[in-house]
C-alpha positions in Angstrom: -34.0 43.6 15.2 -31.7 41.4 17.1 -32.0 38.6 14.9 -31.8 40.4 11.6 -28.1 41.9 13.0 -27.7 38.4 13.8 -28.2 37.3 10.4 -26.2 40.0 9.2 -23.1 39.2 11.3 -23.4 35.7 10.3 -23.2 36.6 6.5 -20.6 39.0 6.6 -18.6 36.3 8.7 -19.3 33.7 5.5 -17.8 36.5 3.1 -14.7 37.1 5.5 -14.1 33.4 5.7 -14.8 33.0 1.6 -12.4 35.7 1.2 -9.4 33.9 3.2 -10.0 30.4 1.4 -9.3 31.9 -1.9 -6.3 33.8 -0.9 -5.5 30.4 0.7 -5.7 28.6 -2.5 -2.5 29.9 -4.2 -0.9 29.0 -1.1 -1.8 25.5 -1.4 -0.5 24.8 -4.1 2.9 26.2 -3.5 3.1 24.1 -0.7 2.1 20.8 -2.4 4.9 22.3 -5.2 7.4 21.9 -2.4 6.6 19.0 -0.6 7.0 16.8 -4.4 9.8 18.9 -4.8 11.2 18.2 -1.0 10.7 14.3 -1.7 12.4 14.3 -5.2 15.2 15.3 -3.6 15.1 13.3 -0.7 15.1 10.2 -3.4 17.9 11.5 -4.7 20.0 12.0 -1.6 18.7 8.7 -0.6 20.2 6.5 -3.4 23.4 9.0 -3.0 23.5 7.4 0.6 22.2 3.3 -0.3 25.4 3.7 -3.1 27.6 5.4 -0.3 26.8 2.8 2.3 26.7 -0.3 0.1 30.0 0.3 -1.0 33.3 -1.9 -0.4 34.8 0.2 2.0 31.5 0.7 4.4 32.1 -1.8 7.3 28.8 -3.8 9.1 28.8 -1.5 11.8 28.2 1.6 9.0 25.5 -0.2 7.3 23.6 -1.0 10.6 23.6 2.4 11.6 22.4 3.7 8.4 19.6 1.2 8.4 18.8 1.2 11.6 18.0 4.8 11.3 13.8 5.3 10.8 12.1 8.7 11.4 8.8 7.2 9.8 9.5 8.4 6.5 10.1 5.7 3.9 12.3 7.3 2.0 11.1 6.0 -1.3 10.3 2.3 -1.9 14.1 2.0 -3.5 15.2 2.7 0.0 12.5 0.6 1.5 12.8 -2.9 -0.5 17.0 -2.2 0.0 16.5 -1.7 3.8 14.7 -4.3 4.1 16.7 -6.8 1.6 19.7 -5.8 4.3 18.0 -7.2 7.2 16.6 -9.9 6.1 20.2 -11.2 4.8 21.3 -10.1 8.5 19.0 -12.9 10.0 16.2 -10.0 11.4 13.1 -8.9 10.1 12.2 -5.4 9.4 8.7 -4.4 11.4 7.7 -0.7 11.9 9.4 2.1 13.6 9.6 3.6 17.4 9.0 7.3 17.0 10.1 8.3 20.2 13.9 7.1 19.2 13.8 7.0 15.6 15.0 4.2 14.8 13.7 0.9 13.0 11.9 -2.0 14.7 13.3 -5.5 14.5 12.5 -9.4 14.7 13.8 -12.1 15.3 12.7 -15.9 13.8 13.5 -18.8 15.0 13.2 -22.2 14.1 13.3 -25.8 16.5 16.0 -27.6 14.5 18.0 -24.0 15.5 19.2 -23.8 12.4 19.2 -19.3 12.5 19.8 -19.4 16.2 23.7 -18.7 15.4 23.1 -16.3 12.8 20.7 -14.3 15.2 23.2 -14.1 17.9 25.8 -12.9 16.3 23.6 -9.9 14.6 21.6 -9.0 17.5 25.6 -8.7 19.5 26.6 -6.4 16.6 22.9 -4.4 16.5 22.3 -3.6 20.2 25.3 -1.1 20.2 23.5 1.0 17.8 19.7 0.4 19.2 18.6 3.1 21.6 17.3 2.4 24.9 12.9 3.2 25.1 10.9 3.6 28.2 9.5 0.5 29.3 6.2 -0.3 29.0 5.6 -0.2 32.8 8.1 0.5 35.6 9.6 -3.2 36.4 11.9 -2.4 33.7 12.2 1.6 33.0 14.8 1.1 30.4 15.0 -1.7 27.3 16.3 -2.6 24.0 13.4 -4.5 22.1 13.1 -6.7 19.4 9.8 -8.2 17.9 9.1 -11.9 17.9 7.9 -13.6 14.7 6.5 -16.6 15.9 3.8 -19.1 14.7 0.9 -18.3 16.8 1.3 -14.8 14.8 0.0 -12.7 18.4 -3.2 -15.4 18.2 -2.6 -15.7 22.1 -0.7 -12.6 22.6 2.2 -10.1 21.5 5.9 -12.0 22.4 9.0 -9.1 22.3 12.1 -10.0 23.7 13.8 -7.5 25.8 17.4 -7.0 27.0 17.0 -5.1 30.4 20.3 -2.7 30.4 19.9 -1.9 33.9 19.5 -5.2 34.9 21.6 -6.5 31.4 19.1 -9.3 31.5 17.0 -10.9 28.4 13.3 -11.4 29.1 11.0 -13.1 26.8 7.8 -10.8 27.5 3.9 -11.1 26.5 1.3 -8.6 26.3 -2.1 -10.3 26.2 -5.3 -8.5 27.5 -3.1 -5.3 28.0 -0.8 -7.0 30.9 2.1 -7.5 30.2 4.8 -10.1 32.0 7.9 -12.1 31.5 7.9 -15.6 30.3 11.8 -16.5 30.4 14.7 -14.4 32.0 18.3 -14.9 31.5 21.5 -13.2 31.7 22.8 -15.1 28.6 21.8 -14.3 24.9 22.6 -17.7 24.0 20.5 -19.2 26.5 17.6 -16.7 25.6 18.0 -17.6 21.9 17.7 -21.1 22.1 14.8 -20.9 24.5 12.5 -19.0 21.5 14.1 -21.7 19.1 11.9 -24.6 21.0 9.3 -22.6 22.8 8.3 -19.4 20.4 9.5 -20.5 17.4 8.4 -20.0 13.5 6.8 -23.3 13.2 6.4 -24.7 16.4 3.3 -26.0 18.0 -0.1 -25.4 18.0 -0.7 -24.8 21.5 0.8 -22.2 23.6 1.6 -23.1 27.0 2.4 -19.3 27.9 -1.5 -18.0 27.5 
């Protein structure tokens, strides 16, 4: 008797649950109604925004912000090929996002005859007002402003960031390889920092790395 009230409960269970799936299905498709509807409008205010910021009377320091903004959503691929168009004519190199802080993730590439190294100094001095400060990814330095490095061993030997420190207000060329992570170059001077990724982590620079 057991099991046959077993197999009872178990099919009156399968109706109840058959029963809430198709009054789901109405609701399913009102929300996938709004979400297109949600994004068509997002598009719209987007290119409202791009025309806004893009115009004469925007300054830099409008335009960075703007674009520096990144909540993981790419806002249509408009948005996407202009954002990225804008720092790439800045001297920096769009990559991913940081979720935590919302904003957009940024390289730098350098070259040995140093011909961007000028460009990327003055940029990075005008972006790191705007970037937010992230936890550090261990406790030597809680608090950091980070931007990628693109650099010709593409991570072969490990993942380069350069750091400013704002606690310490020191730049660190860092490297995570088999989950540790350390600095390779610290400075107090931007300049200095620059010019050492120029020659040692450059675009196309060598085919060894001496850091590994």
């Amino acid at each position: 008797m057991f099991k046959e009230a077993l197999k009872m409960k178990i099919e009156e269970l399968t109706k109840e649950r058959e029963a809430v799936f198709d009054q789901m299905e109405p609701l399913k498709e009102k929300v996938s109604f709004l979400y297109n509807e949600i994004k068509a409008l997002q598009n719209k205010l987007s290119c409202i925004e791009r025309e806004e910021i893009e115009s004469p009377e925007m300054t830099d320091d409008q335009r960075i912000a703007f674009y520096l903004e990144n909540d993981g959503d790419t806002k249509g691929m408009e948005h996407f090929k202009a954002k990225e168009k804008f720092w790439q004519d800045q001297g920096l190199w769009p990559s991913g996002y940081y979720p935590s802080i919302q904003q957009q993730g940024l390289k730098v590439m350098l070259y040995t005859d140093k011909r961007t190294n000028q460009q990327t100094i003055d940029i990075i001095n005008k972006v790191l007002p705007h970037m937010k400060t992230i936890e550090g990814i261990d406790d030597t330095r809680p608090n950091i402003k980070v931007f990628g490095i693109f650099e010709y061993t593409l991570s072969e030997y490990g993942s380069y960031s350069l750091f400013f420190d704002t606690d310490r207000e020191e730049w660190i060329v860092s490297i995570i390889s088999w989950h540790r992570r350390r600095d390779v170059y610290v400075t107090k001077s931007l300049e200095d920092v620059i010019n050492y990724i120029s020659i040692n982590h450059s675009y196309d620079g060598n085919d060894y790395d001496e850091d590994y």
